[in-house]
C-alpha positions in Angstrom: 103.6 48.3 170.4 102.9 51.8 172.7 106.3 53.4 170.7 107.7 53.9 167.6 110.6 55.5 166.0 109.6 57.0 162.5 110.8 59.5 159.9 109.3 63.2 160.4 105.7 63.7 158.8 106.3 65.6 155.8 110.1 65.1 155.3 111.5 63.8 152.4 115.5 63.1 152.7 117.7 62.7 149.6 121.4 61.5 148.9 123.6 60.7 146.4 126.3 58.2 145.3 128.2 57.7 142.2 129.8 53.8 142.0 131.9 53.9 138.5 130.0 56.0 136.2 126.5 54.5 137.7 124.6 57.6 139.7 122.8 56.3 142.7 120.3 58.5 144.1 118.0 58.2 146.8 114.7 59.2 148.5 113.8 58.7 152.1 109.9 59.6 153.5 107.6 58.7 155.7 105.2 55.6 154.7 102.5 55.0 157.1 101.0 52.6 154.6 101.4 50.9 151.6 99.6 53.1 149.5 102.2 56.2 150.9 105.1 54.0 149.5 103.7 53.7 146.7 102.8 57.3 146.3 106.9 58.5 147.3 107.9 55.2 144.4 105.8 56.7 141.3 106.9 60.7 142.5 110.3 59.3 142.1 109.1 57.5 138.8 108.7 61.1 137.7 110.9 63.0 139.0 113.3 60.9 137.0 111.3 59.0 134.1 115.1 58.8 132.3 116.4 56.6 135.1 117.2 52.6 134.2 116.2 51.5 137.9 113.8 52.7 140.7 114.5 50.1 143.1 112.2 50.5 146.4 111.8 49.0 149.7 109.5 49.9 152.5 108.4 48.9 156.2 105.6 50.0 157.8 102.8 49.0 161.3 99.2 47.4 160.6 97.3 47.8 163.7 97.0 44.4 165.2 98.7 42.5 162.8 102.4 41.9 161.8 104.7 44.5 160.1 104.1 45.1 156.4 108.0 44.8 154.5 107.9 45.1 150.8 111.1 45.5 148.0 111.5 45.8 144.5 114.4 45.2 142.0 112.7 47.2 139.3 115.0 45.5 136.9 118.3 44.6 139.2 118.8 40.9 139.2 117.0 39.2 141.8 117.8 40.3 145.2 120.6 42.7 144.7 118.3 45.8 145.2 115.4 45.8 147.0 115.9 43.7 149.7 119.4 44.6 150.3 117.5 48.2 151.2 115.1 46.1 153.1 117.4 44.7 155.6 119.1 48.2 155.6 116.1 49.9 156.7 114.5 46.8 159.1 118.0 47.3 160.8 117.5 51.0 161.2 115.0 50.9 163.8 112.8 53.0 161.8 109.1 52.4 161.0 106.6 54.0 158.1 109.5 54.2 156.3 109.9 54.6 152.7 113.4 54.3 150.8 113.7 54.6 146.5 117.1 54.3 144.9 117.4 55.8 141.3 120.0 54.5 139.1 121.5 56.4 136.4 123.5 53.7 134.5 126.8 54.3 134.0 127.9 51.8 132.1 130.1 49.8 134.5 128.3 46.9 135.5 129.1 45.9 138.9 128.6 42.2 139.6 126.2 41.1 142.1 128.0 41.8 144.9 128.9 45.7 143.6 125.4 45.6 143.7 124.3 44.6 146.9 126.7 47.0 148.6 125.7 50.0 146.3 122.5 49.4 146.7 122.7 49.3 151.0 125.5 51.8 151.1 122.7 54.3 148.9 120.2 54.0 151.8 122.2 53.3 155.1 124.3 57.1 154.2 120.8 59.0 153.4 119.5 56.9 156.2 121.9 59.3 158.7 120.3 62.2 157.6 116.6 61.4 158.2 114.8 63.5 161.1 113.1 61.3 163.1 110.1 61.4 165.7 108.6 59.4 167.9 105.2 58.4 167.8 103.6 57.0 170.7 99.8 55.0 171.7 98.2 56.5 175.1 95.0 54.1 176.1 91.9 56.5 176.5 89.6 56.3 179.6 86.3 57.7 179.9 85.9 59.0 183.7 81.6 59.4 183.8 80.5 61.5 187.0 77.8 64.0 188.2 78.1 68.0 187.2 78.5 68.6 190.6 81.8 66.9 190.6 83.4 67.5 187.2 85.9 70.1 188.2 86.9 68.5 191.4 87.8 65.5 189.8 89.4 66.9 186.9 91.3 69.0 188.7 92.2 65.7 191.4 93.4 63.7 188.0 95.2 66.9 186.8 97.7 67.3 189.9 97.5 63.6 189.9 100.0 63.5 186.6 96.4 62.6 184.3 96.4 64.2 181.1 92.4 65.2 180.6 92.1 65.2 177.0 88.1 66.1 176.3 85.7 66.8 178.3 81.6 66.0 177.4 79.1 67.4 179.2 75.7 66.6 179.1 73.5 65.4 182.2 76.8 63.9 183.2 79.8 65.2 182.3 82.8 62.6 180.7 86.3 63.2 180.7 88.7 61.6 178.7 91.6 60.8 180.2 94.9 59.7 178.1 97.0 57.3 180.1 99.9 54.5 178.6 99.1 51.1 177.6 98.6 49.3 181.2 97.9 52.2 183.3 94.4 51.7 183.4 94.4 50.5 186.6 96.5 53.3 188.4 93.7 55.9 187.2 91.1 53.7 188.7 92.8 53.5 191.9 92.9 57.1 191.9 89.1 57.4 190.9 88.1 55.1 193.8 90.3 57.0 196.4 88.4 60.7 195.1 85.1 59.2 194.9 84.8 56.6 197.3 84.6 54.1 195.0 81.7 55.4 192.9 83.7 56.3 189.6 85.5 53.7 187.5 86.9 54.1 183.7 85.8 52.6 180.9 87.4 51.9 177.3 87.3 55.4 175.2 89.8 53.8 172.7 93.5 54.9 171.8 95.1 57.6 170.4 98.6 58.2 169.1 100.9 61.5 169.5 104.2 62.2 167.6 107.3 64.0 169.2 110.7 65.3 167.3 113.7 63.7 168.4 
C-alpha cells in the first residue's frame, strides 16, 4: 500500500458520553504498532485507575504482511466492547489507530445491545474530531555517474519533476532519487535519454513521508 490515511503524530483526541448515569470517555492516538496501543491503553489505565472498564481496540500496518486488528472487553460481556470499536474504526478508513473507552459505571446496566451502540457511538463521535495525515511510500533509486556529470544530471532529473533526495559523493557521485511505487521505469527512461543509455537506477529502498490533511 504506497498511501495511508492516519491520525496526526503526536495527537491525542478525547470525547465524552454519558448513557444513563454510565460516563463513557474516550481516547483517540496514533498506534503505529502494537506496542504504541498498548502504551495509549495503560496511560489511560492511569489516568483513570477508578474506572470499571478500559475497553480498547486498535488497527495498525505490518510491512509486508496483513493488517494487525486487536480489541478488548476489559470486563464487558463478550463482544459488546471491543470489537464493536473495532469495526468502528476498520470502517473509518483510518490506520495506526488507537481508540480506549473508559467507563465510569453508572449503575444502569444497559443490555447487550445498549452496549454495543454505546460503546460504537463513544468512538465513531470522537472519531470526527481526529486530525488526520496522510502518510505516503516513495520507492528510492540510486542514480550512480561520473563527477563530471553529477550536476548536469541532477539538475536534468530536477526540471524533470525527480525529487533528489541525497546525494553521495565519492569517486562517483550517487543520487537518490525518491519516485512512487512503479515509477521506476519512467526515471530510467529519463536516465537513458540524458546519458545515452549509460546510467540506469538501482534499488536504494523506500521511504515514507507524512502530510496534514
Amino acid at each position: 500500500m504506497s498511501s495511508l490515511i492516519v491520525p496526526a503524530r503526536g495527537s491525542l483526541t478525547v470525547g465524552e458520553l454519558e448513557i444513563k448515569r454510565s460516563r463513557f470517555i474516550t481516547w483517540i492516538g496514533r498506534a503505529d504498532d502494537g506496542d504504541a496501543a498498548r502504551e495509549l491503553i495503560g496511560l489511560a489505565r492511569e489516568e483513570f485507575p477508578d474506572a470499571r472498564h478500559h475497553c480498547s481496540a486498535y488497527i495498525h500496518e505490518v510491512p509486508d504482511a496483513n493488517r494487525v486488528g486487536r480489541a478488548s472487553d476489559d470486563g464487558e460481556p463478550s463482544g459488546t466492547a471491543g470489537r464493536p470499536m473495532l469495526d468502528v474504526l476498520a470502517g473509518s478508513g483510518l490506520t495506526n489507530v488507537a481508540a480506549v473507552v473508559i467507563r465510569y459505571f453508572g449503575g444502569v446496566k444497559l443490555g447487550t445491545g445498549g452496549l454495543v451502540r454505546a460503546y460504537s457511538d463513544a468512538v465513531s463521535g470522537c472519531l470526527e474530531s481526529v486530525p488526520r495525515a496522510r502518510r505516503s511510500r516513495s520507492d528510492l533509486r540510486a542514480v550512480t555517474v561520473g563527477a563530471a556529470d553529477a550536476g548536469r544530471v541532477e539538475a536534468e532529473l530536477r526540471t524533470r519533476g525527480f525529487e533528489v533526495t541525497d546525494t553521495e559523493w565519492a569517486q562517483e557521485v550517487t543520487h537518490v532519487v525518491a519516485v512512487e511505487p512503479g515509477a521506476a521505469e519512467r526515471l530510467d527512461g529519463v536516465l537513458q535519454a540524458i546519458t545515452h543509455g549509460e546510467v540506469l537506477s538501482s534499488d536504494a529502498g523506500e521511504t515514507w513521508t507524512e502530510s496534514p490533511l
